[in-house]
C-alpha positions, -999 to 999 in steps of 0.1 A, spaced: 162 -30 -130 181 -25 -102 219 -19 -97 249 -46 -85 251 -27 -51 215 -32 -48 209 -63 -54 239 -70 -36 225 -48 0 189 -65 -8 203 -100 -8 221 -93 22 187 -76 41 169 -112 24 199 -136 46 194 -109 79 155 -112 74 163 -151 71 183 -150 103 154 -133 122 128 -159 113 154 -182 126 163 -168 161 123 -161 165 119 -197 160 148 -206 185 134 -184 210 95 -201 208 112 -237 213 131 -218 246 100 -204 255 82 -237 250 108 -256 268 104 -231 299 65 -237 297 57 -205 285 35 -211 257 21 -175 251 53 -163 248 63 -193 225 34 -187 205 40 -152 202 78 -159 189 63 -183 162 44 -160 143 72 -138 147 92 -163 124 61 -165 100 61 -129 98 97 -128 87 96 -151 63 68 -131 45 92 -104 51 118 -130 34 96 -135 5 85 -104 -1 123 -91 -7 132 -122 -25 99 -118 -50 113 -81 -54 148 -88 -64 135 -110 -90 110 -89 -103 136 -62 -105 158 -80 -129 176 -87 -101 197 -127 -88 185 -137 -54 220 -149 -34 210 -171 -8 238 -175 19 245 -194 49 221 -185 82 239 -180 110 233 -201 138 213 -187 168 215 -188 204 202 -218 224 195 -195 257 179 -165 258 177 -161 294 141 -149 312 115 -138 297 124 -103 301 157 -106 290 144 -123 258 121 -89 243 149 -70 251 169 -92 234 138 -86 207 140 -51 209 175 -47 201 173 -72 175 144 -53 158 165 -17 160 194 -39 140 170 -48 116 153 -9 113 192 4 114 197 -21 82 165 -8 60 172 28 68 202 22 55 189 4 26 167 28 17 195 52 20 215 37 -9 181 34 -30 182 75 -22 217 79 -33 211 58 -66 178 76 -73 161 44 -73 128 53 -68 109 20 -73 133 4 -47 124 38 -22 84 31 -28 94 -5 -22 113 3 12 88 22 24 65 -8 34 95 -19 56 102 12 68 67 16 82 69 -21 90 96 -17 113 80 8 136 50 -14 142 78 -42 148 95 -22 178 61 -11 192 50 -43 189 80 -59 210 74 -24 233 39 -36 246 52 -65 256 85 -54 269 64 -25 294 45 -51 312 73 -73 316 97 -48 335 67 -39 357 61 -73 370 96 -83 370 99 -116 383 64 -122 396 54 -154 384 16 -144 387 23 -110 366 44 -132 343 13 -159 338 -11 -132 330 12 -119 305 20 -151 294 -17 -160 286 -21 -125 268 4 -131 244 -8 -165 235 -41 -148 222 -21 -132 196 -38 -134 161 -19 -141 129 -5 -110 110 -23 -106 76 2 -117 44 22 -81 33 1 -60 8 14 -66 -30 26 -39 -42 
C-alpha cells in the first residue's frame, strides 16, 4: 500500500503524463496542418506512448491500494512554431517530465517505498530513451535549419517510425 503523499505525487505524474499525450497530439494536428506528415506521424505515437505511460501509473496506483484522482488537462498550445522550434519545445518538455519522476522517485526513497522505487525505475530508464529519442531528431534539424530539402528528408525519416512495443508488466 502506498502512502497519501504518494498517491497524491503519482496522481499528479498520471494528470502531467495526461497532459503530454495531449500537447503530442496538438503538435501532430500542427504538423499535419503544415504538411508535415512524418513529423505528424512521429508526434502521434508520441501521444500513444504516453497514454501507456498514463495507464501504466493509473494500473499501479490501483494495484497499490491506492484512489486514482483524475483532474482537469490543461489546455495546450495551438502553435508550436517550425519544425525546429517544435523538438525543442519536445526536449524541454521531456526534461520537465524526467525532472518530475526523479523527483518522484525521490519521495518513494525518503518513504522507503521500495515497490514504488522498482516501479519508478521503468520510468526512470524510460525517460532517457525519451530525451535521446527527441535528440536524434533535434541534431538533424539544427543542421539543416531551414532548408526545405534537408527538412523533407527528415520529414520522410520520421514518418517511418514504427510503433513502440506496450510497457513490460511488471
Amino acid at each position: 500500500m502506498i502512502s497519501k503523499d504518494m498517491q497524491k505525487a503519482l496522481n499528479e505524474q498520471v494528470n502531467k503524463e495526461f497532459y503530454s499525450a495531449y500537447l503530442y497530439l496538438a503538435m501532430s494536428a500542427y504538423c499535419s496542418t503544415a504538411g508535415l506528415p512524418g513529423f505528424a506521424h512521429w508526434m502521434r505515437l508520441q501521444y500513444e506512448e504516453e497514454n501507456l505511460h498514463v495507464t501504466k501509473m493509473y494500473d499501479y496506483i490501483l494495484d497499490q491500494g491506492g484512489e486514482v484522482d483524475l483532474k482537469m488537462i490543461e489546455e495546450p498550445p495551438k502553435e508550436f512554431g517550425t519544425p525546429l522550434e517544435i523538438f525543442e519545445k519536445t526536449l524541454e518538455h521531456e526534461q520537465f517530465i524526467t525532472k518530475s519522476i526523479h523527483n518522484l522517485m525521490g519521495l518513494a526513497v525518503d518513504e522507503r517505498d521500495y515497490a514504488t522505487q522498482a516501479f519508478l525505475q521503468w520510468y526512470v530508464t524510460e525517460q532517457v530513451e525519451e530525451e535521446a529519442n527527441v535528440q536524434d531528431v533535434l541534431n538533424p534539424l539544427r543542421m539543416v535549419g531551414n532548408d526545405k530539402g534537408g527538412l523533407m528528408m527528415i520529414d520522410q525519416k520520421l514518418g517511418g517510425r514504427a510503433v513502440s512495443a506496450a510497457p513490460a508488466a511488471e
